[in-house]
MARTORKE-726167 format. One record per residue (C-alpha): x, y, z; chain; residue in three letters; residue number from 1. Coordinates in nm, 4 decimals. Each point is the difference from the previous one (the first is absolute). Example, Ala and Ser with C-alpha at 12.3 -4.5 7.8 and 13.67 -1.06 7.14 Angstrom:
// residues 2
<pt px="1.2300" py="-0.4500" pz="0.7800" cadena="A" residuo="ala" num="1"/>
<pt px="0.1370" py="0.3440" pz="-0.0660" cadena="A" residuo="ser" num="2"/>
***
This chain:
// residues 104
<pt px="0.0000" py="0.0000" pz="0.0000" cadena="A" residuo="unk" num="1"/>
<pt px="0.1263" py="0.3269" pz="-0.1095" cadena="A" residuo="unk" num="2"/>
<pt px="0.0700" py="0.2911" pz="0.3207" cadena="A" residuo="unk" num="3"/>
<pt px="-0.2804" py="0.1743" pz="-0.1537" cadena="A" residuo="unk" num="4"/>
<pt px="-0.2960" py="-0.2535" pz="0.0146" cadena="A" residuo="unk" num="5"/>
<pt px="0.1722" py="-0.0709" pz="0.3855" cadena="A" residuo="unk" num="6"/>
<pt px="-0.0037" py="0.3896" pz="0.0909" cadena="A" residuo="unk" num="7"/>
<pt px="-0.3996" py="0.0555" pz="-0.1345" cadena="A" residuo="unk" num="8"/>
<pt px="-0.1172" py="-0.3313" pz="0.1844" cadena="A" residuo="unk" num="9"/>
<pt px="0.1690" py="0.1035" pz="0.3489" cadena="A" residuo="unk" num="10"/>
<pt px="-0.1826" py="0.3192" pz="-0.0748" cadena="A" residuo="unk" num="11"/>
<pt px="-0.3703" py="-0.1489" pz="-0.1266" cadena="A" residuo="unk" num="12"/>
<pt px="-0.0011" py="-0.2597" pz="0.2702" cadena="A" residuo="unk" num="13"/>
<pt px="-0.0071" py="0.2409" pz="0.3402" cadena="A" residuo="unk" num="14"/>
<pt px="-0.1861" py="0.2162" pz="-0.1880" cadena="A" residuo="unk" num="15"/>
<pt px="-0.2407" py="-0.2675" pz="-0.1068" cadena="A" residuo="unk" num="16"/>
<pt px="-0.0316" py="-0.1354" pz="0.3723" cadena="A" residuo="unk" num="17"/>
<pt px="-0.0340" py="0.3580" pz="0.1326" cadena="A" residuo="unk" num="18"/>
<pt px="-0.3368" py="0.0634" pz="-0.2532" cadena="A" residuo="unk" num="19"/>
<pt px="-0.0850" py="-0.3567" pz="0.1112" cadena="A" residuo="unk" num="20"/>
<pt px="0.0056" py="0.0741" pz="0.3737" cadena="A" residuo="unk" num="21"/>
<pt px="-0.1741" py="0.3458" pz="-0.0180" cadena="A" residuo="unk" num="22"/>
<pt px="-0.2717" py="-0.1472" pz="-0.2643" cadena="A" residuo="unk" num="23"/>
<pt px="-0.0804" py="-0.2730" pz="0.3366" cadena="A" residuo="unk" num="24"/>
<pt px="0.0286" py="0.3073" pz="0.2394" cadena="A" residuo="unk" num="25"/>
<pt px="-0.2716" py="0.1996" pz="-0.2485" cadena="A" residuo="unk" num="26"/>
<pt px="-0.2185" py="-0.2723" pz="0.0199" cadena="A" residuo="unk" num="27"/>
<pt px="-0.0112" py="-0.0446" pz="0.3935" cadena="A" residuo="unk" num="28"/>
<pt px="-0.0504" py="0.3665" pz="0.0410" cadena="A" residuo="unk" num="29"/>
<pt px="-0.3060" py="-0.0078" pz="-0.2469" cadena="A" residuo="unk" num="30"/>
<pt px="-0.1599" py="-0.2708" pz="0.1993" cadena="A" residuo="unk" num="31"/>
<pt px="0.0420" py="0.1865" pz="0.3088" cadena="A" residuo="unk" num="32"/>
<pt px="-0.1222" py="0.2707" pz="-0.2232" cadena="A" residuo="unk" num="33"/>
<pt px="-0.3094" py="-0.1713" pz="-0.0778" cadena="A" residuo="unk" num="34"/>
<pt px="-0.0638" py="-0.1839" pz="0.3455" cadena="A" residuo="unk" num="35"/>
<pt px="0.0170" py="0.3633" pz="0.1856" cadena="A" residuo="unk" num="36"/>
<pt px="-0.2504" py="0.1512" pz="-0.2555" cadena="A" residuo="unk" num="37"/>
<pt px="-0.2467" py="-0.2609" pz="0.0775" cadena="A" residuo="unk" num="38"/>
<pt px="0.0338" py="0.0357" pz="0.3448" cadena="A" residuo="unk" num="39"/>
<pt px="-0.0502" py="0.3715" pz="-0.0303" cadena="A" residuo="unk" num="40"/>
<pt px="-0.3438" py="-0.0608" pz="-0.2183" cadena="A" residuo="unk" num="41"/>
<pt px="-0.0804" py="-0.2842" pz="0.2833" cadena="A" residuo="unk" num="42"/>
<pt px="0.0241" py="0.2412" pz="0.2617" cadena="A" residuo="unk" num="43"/>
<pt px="-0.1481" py="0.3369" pz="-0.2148" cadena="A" residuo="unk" num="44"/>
<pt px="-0.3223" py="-0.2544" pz="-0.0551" cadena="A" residuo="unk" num="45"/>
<pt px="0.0128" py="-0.0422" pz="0.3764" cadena="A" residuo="unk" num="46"/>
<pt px="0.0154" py="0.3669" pz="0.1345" cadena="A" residuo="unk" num="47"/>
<pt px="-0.3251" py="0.0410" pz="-0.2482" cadena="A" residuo="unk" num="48"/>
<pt px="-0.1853" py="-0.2346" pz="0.1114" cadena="A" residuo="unk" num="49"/>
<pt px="0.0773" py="0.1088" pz="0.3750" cadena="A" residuo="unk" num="50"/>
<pt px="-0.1054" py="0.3281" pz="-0.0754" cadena="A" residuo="unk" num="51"/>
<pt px="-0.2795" py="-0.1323" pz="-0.1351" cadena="A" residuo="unk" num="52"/>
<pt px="-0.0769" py="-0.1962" pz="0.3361" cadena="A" residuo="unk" num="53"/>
<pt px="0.0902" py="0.3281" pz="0.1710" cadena="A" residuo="unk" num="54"/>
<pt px="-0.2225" py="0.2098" pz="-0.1760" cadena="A" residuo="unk" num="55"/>
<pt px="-0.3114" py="-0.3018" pz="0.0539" cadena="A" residuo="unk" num="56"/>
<pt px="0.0841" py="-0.0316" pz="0.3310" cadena="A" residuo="unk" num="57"/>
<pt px="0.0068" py="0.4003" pz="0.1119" cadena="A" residuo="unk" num="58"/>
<pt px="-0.3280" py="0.1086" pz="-0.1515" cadena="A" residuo="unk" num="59"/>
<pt px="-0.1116" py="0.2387" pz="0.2554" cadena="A" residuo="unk" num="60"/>
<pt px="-0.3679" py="-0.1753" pz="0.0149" cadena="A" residuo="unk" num="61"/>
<pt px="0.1923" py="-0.2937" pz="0.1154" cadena="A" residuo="unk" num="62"/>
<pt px="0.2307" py="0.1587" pz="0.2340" cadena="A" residuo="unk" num="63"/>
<pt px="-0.3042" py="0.1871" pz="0.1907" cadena="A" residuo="unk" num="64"/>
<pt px="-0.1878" py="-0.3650" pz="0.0122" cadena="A" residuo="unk" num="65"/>
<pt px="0.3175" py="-0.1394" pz="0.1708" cadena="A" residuo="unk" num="66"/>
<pt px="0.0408" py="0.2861" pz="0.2423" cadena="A" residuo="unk" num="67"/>
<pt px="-0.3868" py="0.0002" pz="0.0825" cadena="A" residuo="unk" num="68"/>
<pt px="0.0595" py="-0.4028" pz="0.0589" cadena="A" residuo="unk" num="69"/>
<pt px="0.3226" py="-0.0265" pz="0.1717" cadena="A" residuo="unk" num="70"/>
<pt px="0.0357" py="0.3894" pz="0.1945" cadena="A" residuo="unk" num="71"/>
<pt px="-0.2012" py="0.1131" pz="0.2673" cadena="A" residuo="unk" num="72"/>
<pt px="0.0158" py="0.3745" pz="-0.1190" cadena="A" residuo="unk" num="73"/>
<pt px="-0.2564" py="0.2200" pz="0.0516" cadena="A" residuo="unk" num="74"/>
<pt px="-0.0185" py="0.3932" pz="-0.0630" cadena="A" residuo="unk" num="75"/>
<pt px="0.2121" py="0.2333" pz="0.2541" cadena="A" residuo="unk" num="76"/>
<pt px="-0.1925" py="0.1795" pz="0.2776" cadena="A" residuo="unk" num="77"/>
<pt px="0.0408" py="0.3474" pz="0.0804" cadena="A" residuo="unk" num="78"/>
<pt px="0.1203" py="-0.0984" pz="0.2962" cadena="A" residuo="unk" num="79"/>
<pt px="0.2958" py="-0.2084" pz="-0.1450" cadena="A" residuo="unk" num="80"/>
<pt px="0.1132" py="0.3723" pz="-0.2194" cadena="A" residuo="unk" num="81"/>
<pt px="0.1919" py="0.2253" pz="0.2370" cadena="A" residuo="unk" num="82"/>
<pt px="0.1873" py="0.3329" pz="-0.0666" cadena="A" residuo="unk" num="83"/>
<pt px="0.3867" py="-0.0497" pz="-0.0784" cadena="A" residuo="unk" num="84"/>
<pt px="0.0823" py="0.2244" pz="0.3093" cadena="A" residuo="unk" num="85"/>
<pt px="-0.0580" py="-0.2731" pz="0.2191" cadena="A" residuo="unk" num="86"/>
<pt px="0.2150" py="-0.2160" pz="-0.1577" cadena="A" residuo="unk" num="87"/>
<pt px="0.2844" py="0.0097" pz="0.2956" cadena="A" residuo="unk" num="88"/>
<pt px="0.3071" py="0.0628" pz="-0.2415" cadena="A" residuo="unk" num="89"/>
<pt px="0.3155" py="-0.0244" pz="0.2266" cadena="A" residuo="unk" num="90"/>
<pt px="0.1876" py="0.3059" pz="0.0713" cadena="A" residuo="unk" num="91"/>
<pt px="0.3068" py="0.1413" pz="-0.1722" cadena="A" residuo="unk" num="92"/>
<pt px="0.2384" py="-0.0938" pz="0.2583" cadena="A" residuo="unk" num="93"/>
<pt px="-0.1170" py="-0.3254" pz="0.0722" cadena="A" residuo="unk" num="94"/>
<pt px="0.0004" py="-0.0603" pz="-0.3598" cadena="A" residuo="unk" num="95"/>
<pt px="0.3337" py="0.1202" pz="-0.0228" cadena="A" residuo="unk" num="96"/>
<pt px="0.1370" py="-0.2310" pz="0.3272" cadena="A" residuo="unk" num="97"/>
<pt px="-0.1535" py="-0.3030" pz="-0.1624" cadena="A" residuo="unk" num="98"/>
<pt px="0.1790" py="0.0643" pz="-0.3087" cadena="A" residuo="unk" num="99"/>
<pt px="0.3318" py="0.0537" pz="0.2022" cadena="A" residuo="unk" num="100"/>
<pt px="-0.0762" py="-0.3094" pz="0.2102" cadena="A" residuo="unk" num="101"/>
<pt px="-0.0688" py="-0.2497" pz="-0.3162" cadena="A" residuo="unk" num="102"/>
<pt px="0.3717" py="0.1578" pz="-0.1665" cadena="A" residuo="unk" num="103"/>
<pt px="0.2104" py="-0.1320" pz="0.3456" cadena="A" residuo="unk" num="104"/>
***
């Protein structure tokens, strides 16, 4: 065999092995390809059909046939209203010692 033919067939053969290697490498990445797209349709057909289920299952006619089944709610007094002053909201310094107390 003449140096030439040697010289081009240690060139084609890595080169040939390298296609050959990425071509495989191509192929498993497209599968992965295709397996995460189908998950992502999977799981986009799921989300609408939960929203679906969520949108059924909050209808306010529903909700207010629940709460008048399971809650013992009835409308506020005027007795139960009172004026914010007599909410007892805790002084400025004893605000300020609690927040010094919680730091230590």
């Amino acid at each position: 065999m003449s140096r030439t033919k040697l010289t081009w067939i240690l060139f084609i053969l890595p080169v040939a092995l390298g296609l050959f290697y990425v071509k495989h490498i191509v192929e498993n990445l497209e599968e992965d390809l295709s397996a995460l797209e189908k998950s992502i349709y999977s799981d986009k057909d799921e989300v609408h059909v939960l929203r679906a289920e969520w949108a059924y299952l909050s209808r306010p006619e529903r909700v207010q046939k629940l709460a008048a089944n399971y809650l013992e709610l009835e409308p506020a007094s005027g007795a139960q209203i009172a004026d914010v002053k007599a909410i007892p909201f805790p002084t400025e310094e004893v605000a300020v010692l609690s927040s010094w107390s919680s730091v230590k």
